[in-house]
N, C-alpha and C positions, 0 to 999 in steps of 0.2 A: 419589830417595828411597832409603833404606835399612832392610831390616828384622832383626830376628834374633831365632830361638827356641830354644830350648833342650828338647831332651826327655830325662828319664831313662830307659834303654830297660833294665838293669838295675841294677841295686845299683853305680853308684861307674861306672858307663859311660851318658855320655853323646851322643848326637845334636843336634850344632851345626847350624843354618840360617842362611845368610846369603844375602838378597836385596837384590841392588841393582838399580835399573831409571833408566836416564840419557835424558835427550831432550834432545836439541840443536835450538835453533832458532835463524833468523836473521831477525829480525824478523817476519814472520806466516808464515813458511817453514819446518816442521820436516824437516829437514837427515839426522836419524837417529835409534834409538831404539837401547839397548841393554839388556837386561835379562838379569844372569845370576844363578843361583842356584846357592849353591856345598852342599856339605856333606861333612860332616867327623866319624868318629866317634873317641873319647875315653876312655880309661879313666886313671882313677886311682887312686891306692892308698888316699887315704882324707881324708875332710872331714870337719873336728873341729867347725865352727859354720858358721851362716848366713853372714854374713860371711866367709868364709873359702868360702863356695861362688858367691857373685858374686861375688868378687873372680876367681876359677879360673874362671867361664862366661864374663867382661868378658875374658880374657886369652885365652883358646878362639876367642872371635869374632874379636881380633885376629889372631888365629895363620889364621883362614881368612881374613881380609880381607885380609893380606899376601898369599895365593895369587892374591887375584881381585885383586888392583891388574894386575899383569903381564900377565893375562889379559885386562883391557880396554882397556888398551892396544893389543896387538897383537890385536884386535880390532878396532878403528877403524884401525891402520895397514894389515892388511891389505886393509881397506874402500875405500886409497886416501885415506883422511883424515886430519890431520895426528893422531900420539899422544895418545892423551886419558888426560892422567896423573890419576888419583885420589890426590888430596892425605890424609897420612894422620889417622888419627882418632883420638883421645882416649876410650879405651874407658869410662872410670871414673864419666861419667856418664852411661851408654849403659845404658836400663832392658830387658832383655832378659824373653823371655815365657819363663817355665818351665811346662811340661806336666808331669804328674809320667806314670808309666808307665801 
């Protein structure tokens, strides 16, 4: 599973969350679990409309979920288990939690 929130901590700077939590199993065997939680903070210069601000938080979560692919990978390899590539994701219909401050 996959989560991601989004908080405004000031005026135009935000605090990205991305949580991914992976279980492998082999048939009634779970094998491993992995669960990382990345974050990532953001400033910008400036958001003209709604639309124009999930489109910049969907593109923010990308920007940390490219960090955490590499990350879990070499996380299960160095577990001794074969790379566990995270296949990438399509941010744009990815409904993210905004907190405001």
């Amino acid at each position: 599973s996959m989560n991601a929130s989004a908080k405004e901590i000031e005026s135009n700077k935000y605090e990205i969350q991305v949580i991914v939590d992976l279980q492998c199993s082999q048939g009634d065997n779970k094998i491993f679990t992995i669960t990382s939680n990345l974050i990532g903070l953001f400033n910008v210069t400036h958001i003209s409309n709604d639309d124009d601000k999930r489109l910049l938080l969907q593109n923010m979560v990308a920007i940390i979920y490219s960090y955490l692919r590499p990350i879990v990978a070499q996380m299960s390899v160095m577990g001794k288990l074969p790379p566990l590539d995270l296949q990438p994701v399509n941010f744009t219909q990815f409904d993210i939690a905004i907190n405001d401050r």
